[in-house]
C-alpha positions as CSV (number, residue, x, y, z in Angstrom):
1,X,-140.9,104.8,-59.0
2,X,-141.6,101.0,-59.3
3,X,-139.2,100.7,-56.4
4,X,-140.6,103.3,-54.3
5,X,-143.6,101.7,-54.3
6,X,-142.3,98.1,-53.7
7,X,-140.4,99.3,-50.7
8,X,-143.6,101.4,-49.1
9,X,-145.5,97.8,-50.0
10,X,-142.4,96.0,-47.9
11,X,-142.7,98.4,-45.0
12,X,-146.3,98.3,-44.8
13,X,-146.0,94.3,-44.2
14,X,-143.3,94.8,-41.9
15,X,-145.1,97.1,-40.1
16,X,-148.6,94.5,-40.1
17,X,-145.7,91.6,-39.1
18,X,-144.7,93.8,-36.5
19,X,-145.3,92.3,-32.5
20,X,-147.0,95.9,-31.6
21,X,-149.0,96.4,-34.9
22,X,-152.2,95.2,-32.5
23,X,-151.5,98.4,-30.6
24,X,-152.0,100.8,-33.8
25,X,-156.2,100.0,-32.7
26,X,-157.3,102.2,-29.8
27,X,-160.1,99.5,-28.4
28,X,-157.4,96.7,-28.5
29,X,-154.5,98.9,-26.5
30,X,-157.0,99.8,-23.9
31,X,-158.9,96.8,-23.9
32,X,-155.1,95.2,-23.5
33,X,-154.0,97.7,-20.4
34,X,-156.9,97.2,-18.2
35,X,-156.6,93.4,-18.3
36,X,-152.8,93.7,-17.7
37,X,-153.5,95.1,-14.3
38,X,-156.7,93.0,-14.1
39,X,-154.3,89.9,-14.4
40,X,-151.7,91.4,-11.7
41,X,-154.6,91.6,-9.6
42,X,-155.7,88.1,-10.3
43,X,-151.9,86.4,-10.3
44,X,-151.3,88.2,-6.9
45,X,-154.3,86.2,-5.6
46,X,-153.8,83.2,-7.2
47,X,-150.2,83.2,-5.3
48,X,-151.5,84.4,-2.0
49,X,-154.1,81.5,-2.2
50,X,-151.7,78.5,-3.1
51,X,-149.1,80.2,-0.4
52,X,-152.2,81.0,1.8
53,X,-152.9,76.5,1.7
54,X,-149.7,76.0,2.2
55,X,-149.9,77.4,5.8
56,X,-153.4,75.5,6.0
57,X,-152.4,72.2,5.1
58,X,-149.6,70.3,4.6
59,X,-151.1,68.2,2.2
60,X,-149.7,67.8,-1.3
61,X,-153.1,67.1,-2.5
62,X,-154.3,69.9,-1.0
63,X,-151.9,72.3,-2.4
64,X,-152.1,70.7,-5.8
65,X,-156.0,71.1,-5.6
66,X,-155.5,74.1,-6.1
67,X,-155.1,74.3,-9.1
68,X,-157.5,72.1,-9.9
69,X,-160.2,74.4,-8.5
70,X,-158.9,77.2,-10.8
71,X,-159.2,75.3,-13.8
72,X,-161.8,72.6,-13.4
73,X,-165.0,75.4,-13.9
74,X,-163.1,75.8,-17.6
75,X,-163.2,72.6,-18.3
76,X,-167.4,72.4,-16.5
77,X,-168.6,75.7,-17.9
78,X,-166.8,76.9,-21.1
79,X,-168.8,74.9,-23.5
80,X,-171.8,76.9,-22.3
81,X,-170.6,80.4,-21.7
82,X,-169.2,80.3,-25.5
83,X,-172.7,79.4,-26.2
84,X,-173.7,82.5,-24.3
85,X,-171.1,84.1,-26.1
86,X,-172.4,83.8,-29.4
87,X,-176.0,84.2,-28.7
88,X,-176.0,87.5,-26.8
89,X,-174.1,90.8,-26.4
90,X,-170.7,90.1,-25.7
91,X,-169.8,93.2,-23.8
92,X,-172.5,93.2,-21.1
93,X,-171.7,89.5,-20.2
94,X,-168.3,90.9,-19.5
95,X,-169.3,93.3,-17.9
96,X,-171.8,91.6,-15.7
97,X,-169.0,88.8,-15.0
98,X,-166.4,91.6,-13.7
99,X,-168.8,93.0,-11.4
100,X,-169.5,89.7,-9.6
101,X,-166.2,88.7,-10.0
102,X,-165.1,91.6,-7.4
103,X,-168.0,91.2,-5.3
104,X,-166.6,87.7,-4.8
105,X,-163.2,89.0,-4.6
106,X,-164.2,91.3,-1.7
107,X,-166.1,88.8,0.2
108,X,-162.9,86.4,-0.1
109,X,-160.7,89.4,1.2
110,X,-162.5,90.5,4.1
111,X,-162.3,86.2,5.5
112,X,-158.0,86.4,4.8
113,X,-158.0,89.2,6.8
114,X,-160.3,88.4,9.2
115,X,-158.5,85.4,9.3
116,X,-161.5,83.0,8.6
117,X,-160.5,80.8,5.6
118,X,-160.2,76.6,6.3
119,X,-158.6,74.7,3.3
120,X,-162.6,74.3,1.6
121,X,-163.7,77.5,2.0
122,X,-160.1,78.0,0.3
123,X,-161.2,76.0,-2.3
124,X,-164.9,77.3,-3.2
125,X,-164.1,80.5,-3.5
126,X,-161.1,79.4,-5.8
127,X,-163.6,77.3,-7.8
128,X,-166.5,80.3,-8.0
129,X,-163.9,82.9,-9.2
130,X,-162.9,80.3,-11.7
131,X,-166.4,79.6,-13.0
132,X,-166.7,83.2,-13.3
133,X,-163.4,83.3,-15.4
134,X,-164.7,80.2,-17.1
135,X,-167.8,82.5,-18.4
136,X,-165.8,85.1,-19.1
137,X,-163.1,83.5,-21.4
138,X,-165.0,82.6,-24.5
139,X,-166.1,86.0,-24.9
140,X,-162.4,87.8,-24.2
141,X,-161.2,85.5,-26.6
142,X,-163.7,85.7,-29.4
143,X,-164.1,89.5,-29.5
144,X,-159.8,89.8,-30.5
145,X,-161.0,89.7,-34.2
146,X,-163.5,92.8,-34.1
147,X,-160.2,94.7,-31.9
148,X,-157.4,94.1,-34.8
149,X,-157.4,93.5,-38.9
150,X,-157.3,90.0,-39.9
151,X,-153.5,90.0,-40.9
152,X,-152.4,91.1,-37.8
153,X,-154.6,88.7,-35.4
154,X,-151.5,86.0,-35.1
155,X,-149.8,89.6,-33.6
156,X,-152.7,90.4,-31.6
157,X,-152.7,86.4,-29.9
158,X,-149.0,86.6,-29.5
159,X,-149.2,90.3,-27.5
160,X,-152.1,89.2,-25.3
161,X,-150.0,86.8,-24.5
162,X,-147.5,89.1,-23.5
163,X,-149.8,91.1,-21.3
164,X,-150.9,88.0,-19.6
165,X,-146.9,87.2,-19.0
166,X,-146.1,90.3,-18.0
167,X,-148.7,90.5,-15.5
168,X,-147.0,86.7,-14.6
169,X,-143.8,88.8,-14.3
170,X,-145.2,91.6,-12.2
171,X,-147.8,89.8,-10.3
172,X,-146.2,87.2,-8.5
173,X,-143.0,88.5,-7.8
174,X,-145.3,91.6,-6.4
175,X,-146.9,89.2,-4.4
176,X,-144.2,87.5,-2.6
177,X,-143.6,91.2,-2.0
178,X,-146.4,92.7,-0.3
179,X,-147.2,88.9,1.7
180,X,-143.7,89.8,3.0
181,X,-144.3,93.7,3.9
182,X,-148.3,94.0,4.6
183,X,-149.4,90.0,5.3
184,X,-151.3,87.2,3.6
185,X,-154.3,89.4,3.1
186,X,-152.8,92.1,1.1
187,X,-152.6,90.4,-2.8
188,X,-156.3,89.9,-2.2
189,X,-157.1,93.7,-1.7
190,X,-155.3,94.2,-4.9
191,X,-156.8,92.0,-6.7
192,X,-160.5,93.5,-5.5
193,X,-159.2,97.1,-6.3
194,X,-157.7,96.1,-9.9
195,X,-161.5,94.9,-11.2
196,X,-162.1,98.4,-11.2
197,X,-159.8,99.0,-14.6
198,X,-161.7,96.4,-16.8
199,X,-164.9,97.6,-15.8
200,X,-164.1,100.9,-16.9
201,X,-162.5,99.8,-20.1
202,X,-165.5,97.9,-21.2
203,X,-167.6,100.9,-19.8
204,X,-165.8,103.1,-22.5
205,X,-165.4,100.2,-25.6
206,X,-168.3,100.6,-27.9
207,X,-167.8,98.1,-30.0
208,X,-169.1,97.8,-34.2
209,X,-172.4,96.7,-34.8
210,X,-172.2,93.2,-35.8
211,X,-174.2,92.3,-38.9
212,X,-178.0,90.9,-38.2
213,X,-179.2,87.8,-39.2
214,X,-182.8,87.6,-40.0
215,X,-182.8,84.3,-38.4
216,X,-183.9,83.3,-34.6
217,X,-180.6,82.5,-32.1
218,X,-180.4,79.1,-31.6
219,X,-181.4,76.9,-28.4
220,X,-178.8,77.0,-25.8
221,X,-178.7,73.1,-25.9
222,X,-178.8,73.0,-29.6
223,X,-176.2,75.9,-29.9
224,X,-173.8,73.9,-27.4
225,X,-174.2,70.5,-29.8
226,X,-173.8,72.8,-33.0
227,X,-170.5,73.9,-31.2
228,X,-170.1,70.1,-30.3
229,X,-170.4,68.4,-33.3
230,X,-168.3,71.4,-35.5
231,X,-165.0,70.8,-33.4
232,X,-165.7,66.8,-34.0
233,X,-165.9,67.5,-37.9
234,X,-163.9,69.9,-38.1
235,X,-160.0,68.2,-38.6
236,X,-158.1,71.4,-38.2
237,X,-159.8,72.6,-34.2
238,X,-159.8,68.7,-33.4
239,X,-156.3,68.5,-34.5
240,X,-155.6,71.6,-32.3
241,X,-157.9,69.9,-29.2
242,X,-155.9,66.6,-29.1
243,X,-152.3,68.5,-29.5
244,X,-153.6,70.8,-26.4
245,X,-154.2,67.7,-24.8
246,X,-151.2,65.9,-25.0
247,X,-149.0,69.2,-23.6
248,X,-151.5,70.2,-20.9
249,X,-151.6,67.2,-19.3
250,X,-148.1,67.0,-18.7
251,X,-147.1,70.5,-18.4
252,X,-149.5,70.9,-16.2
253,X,-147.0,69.3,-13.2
254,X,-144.5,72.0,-13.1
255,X,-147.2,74.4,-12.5
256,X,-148.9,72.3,-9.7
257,X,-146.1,71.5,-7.9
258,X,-143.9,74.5,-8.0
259,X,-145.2,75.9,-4.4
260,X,-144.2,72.7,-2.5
261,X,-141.0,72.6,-4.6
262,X,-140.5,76.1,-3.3
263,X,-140.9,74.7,0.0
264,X,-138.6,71.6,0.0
265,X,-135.5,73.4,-1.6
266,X,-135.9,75.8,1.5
267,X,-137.6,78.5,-0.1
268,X,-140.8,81.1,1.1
269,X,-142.9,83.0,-0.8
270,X,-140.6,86.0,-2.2
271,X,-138.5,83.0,-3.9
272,X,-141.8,81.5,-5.1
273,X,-142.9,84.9,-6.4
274,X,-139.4,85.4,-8.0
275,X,-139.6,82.1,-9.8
276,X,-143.4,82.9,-11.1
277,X,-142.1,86.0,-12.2
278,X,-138.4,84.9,-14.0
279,X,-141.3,81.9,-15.6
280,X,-143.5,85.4,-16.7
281,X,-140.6,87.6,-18.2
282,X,-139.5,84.3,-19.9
283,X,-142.5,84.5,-21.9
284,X,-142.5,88.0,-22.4
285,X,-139.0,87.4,-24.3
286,X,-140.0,84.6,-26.0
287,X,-143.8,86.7,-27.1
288,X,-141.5,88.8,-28.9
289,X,-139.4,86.9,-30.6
290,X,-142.1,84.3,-31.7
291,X,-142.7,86.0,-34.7
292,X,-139.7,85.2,-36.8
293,X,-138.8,81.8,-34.8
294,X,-142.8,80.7,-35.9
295,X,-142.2,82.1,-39.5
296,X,-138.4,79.5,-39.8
297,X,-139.9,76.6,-37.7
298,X,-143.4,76.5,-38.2
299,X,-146.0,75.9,-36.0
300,X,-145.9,71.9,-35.6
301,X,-142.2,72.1,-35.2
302,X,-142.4,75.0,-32.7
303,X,-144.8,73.0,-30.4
304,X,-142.6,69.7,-31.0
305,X,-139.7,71.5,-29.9
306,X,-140.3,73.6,-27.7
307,X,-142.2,70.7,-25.7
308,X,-138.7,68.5,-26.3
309,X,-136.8,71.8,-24.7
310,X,-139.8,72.1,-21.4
311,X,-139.0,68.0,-20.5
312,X,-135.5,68.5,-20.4
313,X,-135.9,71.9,-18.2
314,X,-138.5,70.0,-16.0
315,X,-136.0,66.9,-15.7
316,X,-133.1,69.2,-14.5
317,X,-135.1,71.1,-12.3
318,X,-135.8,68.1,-10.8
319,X,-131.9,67.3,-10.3
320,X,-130.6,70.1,-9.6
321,X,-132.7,71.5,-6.7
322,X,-130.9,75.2,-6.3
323,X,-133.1,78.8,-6.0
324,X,-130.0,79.9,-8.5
325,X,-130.1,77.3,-11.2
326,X,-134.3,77.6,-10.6
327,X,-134.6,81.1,-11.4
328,X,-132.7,80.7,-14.9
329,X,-134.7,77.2,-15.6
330,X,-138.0,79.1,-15.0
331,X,-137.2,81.6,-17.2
332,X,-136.5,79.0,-20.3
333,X,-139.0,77.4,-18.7
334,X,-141.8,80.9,-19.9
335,X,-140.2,81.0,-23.3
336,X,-140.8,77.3,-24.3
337,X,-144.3,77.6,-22.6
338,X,-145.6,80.8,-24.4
339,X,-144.6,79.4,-27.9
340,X,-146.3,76.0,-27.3
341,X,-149.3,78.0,-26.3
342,X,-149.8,81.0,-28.9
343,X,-149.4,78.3,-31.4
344,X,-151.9,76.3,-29.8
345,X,-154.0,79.7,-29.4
346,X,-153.6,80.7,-33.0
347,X,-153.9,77.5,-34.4
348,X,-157.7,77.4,-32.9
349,X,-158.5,81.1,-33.9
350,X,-157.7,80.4,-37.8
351,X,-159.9,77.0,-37.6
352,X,-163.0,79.0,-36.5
353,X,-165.1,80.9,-38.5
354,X,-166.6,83.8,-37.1
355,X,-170.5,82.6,-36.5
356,X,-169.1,79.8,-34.1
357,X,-165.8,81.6,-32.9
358,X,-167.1,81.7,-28.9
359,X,-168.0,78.1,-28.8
360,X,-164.9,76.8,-30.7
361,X,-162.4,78.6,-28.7
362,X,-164.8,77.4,-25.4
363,X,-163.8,74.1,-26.6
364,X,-160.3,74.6,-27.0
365,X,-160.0,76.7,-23.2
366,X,-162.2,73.6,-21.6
367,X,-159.1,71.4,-23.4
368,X,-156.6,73.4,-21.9
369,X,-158.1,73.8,-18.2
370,X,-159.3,70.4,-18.1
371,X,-156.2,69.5,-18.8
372,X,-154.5,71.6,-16.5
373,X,-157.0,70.7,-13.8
374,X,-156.6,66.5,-13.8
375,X,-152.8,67.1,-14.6
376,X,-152.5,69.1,-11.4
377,X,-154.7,66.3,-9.4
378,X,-152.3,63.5,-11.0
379,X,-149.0,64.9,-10.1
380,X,-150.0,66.0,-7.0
381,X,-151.1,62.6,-6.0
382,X,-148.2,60.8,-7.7
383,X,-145.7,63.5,-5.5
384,X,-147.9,62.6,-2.6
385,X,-147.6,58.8,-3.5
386,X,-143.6,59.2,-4.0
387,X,-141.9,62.3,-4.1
388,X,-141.9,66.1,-6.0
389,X,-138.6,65.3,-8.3
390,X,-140.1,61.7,-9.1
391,X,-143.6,63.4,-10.4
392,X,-141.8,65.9,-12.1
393,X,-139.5,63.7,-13.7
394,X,-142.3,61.3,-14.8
395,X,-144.5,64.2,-16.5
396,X,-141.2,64.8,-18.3
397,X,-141.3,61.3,-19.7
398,X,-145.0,61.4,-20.8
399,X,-144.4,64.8,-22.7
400,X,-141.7,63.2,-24.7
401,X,-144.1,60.2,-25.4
402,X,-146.9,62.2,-26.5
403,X,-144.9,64.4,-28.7
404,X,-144.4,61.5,-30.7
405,X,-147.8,59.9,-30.3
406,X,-149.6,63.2,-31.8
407,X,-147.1,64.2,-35.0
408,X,-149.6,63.0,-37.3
409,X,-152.1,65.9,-35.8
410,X,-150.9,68.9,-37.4
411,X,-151.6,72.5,-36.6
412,X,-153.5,75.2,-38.6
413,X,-151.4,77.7,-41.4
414,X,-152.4,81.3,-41.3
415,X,-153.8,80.8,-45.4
416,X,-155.3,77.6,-44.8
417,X,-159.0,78.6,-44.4
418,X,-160.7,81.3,-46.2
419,X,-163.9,81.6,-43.7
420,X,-165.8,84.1,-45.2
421,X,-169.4,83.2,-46.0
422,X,-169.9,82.4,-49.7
423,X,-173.0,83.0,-50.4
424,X,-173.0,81.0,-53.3
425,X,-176.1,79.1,-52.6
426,X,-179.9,80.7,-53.6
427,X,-182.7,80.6,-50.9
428,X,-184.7,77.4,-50.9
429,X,-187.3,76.7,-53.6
430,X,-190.3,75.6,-51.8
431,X,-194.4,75.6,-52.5
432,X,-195.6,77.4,-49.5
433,X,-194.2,79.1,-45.9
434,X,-192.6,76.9,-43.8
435,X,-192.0,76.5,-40.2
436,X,-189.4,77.4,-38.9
437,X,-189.0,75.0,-36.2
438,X,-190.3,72.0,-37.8
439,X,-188.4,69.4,-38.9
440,X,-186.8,67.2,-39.5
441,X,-185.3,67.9,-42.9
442,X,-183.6,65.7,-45.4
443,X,-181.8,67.3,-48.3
444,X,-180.8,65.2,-51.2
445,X,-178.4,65.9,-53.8
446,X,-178.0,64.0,-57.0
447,X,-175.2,63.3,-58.8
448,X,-174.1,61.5,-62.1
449,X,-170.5,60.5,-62.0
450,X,-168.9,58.4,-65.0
451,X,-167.5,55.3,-64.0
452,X,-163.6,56.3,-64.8
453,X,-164.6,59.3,-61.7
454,X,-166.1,58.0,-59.3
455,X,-163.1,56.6,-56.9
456,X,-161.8,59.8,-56.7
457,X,-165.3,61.8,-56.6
458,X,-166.2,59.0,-53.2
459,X,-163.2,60.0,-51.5
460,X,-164.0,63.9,-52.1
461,X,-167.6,63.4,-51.1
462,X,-166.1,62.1,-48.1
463,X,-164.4,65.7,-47.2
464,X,-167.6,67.7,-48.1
465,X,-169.6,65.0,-45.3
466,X,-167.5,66.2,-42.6
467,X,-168.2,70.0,-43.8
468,X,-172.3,69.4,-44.0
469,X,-171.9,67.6,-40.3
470,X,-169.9,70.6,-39.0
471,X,-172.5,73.2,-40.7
472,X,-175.6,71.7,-38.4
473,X,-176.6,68.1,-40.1
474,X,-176.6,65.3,-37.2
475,X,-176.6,62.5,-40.0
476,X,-175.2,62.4,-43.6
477,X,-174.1,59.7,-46.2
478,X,-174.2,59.0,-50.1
479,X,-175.5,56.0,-51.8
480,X,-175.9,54.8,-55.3
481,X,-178.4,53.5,-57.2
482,X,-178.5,49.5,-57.9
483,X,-180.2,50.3,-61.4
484,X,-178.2,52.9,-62.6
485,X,-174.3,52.5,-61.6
486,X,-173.6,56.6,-62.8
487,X,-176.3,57.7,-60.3
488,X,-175.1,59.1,-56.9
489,X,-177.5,60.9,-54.2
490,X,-176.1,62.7,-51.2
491,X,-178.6,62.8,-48.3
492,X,-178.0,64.6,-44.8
493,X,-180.6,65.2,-41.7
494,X,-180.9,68.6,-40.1
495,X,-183.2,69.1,-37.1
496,X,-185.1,71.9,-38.2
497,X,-185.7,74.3,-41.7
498,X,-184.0,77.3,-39.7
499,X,-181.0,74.6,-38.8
500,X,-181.0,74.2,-42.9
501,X,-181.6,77.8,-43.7
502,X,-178.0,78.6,-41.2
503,X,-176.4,75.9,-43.4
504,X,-176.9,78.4,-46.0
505,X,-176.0,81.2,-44.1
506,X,-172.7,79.6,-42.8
507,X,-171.2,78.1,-45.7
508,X,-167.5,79.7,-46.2
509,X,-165.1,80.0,-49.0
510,X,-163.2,77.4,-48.0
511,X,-166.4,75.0,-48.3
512,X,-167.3,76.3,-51.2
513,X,-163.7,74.9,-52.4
514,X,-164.3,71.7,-51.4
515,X,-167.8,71.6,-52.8
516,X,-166.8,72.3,-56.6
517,X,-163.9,69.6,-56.0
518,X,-166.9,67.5,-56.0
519,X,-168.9,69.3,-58.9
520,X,-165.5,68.8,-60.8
521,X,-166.3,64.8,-61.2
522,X,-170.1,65.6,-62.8
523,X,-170.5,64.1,-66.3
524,X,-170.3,67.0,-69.0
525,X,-173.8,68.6,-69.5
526,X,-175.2,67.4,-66.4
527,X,-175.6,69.0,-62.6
528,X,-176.7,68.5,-59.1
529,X,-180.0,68.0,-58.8
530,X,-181.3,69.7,-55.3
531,X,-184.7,68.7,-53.0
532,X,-185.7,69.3,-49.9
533,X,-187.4,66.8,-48.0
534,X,-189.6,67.8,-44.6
535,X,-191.2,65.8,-41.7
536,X,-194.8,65.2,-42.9
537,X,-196.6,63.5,-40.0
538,X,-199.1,65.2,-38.1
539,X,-198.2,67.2,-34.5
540,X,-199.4,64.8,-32.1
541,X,-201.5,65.9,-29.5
């Protein structure tokens, strides 16, 4: 009996280890489909555009800007649509963005065909469907955890990864297709008709009703430096940011300067849609192992490695300048590139809890696309300056410097961070109602620490500063008292008594740990000593 039950216990974590466990949720596998052929829309356009400047300008620059257009308005807006994102209903701003988004997509269709696009026309309307996306992104990739459980979110991650590379698979190599067979304008059609599928998918997803606060939403500027300041204090997401970083802004060359390479080894646009697409079922292989290769290597070794593995391709590429020896290159190429980046994506997901989810991961996607955007406008200037093999050769060298330089930032593990709230801390004690909005507030926190405890009770203090500053205070230290050397207070600034009372409110499990490291140091029979300290000069008129 006892093994019966151990093996159902086995299966049933096989099963929640499984790549497709995401798709036992109805919302998530529909959610997932429509934004498959959403994104075989979107990649057709994207390759009719960059094909579509190539005939419009010679220009590396040009080409390469490109890019650049697509990704700058992530790096511009995400900060403030995750902001958005965790202020108001998630679903109608989706909802809202797709319907522009295809009224954009339609204008931009009927000027290919009509065969009224210049190279910055080209561009704007690259750049407005990007800000769009760039609103839209947060939200898409905030709302994963109310689709899926919690243990099978790193399988979710990995199999919208999938969808997004098998739409790289399809998309493109469709492309090159139908450019061939109907003419430049034809991917763009597509794409307008395919906005039709998530529009109707969020039309039918009725979400769970998320739990109310009794608090006001924040201020849009004070919500985007609350999402600010959390990343800066928070080690694991800025650990994430700065490993982004250092990939994106190197891997971003291949990417950029693909289309010309397409050119210059004699290629047109079916070969450039072939190589997107061998780049797109790469990934798709390597989404479904990633599992067990993430589970042997780890995450910081998978991203070191695999990053070693995409220099080398890039540097051979470079070399050996043959469609043939391409087409198997690009397909390592997807498989090195969609385990650097689900790490990446799953590593900021398990940093974030849920109250600050949208602006976290706006943070990490303005990262990414930033990076992607001055990447693409450095290699394309330093091909335009010497040649395509020389830039990508060079990006190849930076990678392999940076993989060294950022080691010592290592990514998020899946038990790492419990970030359910705690609750552990009663309501305020105070003498009378008070406003809301005024502030600002000091809280003060004494402490009595015997003199054998306190080295080790200042360097924990230290740990449980960075989690008040990433909770909402703007200022926080400790100091001790000249008189009396066993007398410690903590003191931190909020802006407001509704920015103290979301303290409260937002305090996890995992900062309750650290907290009672620091109780753990108190001198027997004593504890902390709580006030609450308001502004008390009169409103100025």
């Amino acid at each position: 009996m006892a093994d019966l039950k151990q093996r159902s216990q086995q299966n049933l974590q096989d099963n929640k280890s499984s790549p497709w466990a995401p798709f036992a949720f109805p919302a998530f596998s529909v959610l997932w489909a429509a934004t498959v052929v959403s994104n075989i829309g979107t990649l057709m356009s994207e390759v009719g555009t960059s094909w579509l400047m190539t005939s419009l300008s010679s220009d590396p620059l040009m080409v390469a800007l490109v890019q650049s257009a697509t990704a700058l308005p992530m790096f511009l807006f995400a900060l403030p649509a995750g902001a958005f994102a965790d202020r108001i209903d998630r679903r109608r701003m989706l909802l809202k963005a797709q319907l522009l988004m295809s009224f954009l997509a339609l204008i931009l269709t009927i000027m290919v065909i009509n065969e009224l696009m210049t190279p910055a026309l080209l561009l704007l309307f690259t750049f407005l469907l990007g800000t769009c996306a760039a609103f839209t992104a947060p939200a898409w990739q905030s709302i994963i955890t109310s689709l899926v459980s919690k243990d099978t979110l790193t399988a979710a991650v990995a199999m919208n990864s999938i969808g997004i590379n098998v739409s790289r698979a399809i998309g493109p190599a469709l492309a090159g297709f139908v450019i061939i067979s109907f003419g430049i304008g034809a991917p763009f059609v597509l794409n307008t008709i395919s906005f039709i599928c998530v529009i109707a998918a969020l039309l039918w997803w009725k979400p769970a009703t998320k739990a109310k606060t009794e608090l006001p939403p924040e201020h849009l500027l004070d919500s985007i430096f609350t999402g600010a300041r959390h990343a800066f204090y928070s080690p694991a997401l800025k650990n994430t940011l700065v490993r982004a970083f250092c990939f994106f802004i190197c891997g971003s060359a291949f990417w950029a300067l693909l289309p010309l390479y397409v050119l210059e080894i004699g290629g047109e646009a079916t070969l450039y849609g072939i190589l997107l697409g061998a780049i797109g079922a790469g990934a798709v292989g390597g989404a479904i192992v990633l599992q067990p290769v993430r589970a042997k290597l780890g995450a910081n070794r998978l991203v070191a490695a695999s990053s070693i593995g995409l220099a080398i391709i890039v540097t051979l590429t470079a070399i050996f300048a043959r469609p043939a020896t391409t087409i198997l290159a690009c397909v390592l190429y997807g498989t090195g590139w969609i385990w650097v980046l689900s790490s990446l994506n799953v590593a900021a997901q398990l940093a974030l809890p849920e109250w600050i989810r949208a602006r976290g991961l706006a943070i990490y996607l303005a990262v990414f696309f930033g990076s992607m955007s001055l990447g693409s406008a450095i290699w394309g200037q330093v091909a335009s300056m010497t040649n395509i093999p020389t830039a990508m050769i060079t990006s190849s060298i930076l990678m392999l410097l940076l993989i060294v330089a950022s080691q010592k930032y290592s990514l998020s593990k899946e038990t790492q961070y419990d970030h359910a709230p705690s609750m552990q801390w009663p309501a305020p004690l105070v003498s009378s109602d008070v406003d809301a909005e005024k502030g600002p507030v000091l809280s003060m926190i004494e402490y009595r620490i015997a003199e054998s405890n306190q080295e080790e009770f200042l360097s924990d203090i230290e740990e449980l500063g960075q989690t008040r500053m990433r909770l909402g205070a703007y200022q926080w230290g400790v100091t001790r008292d000249l008189s009396d050397q066993e007398h410690f207070i903590e003191y931190f600034f909020e802006t407001s008594w509704v920015q103290h009372l979301r303290h409260h409110e937002h305090m996890s499990n995992s900062d309750r740990e650290i907290q009672l490291k620091v109780y753990r140091h108190l001198k027997i029979s004593t504890k902390p000593e709580v006030k609450h300290m308001i502004n008390a000069r009169l409103p100025t008129h």
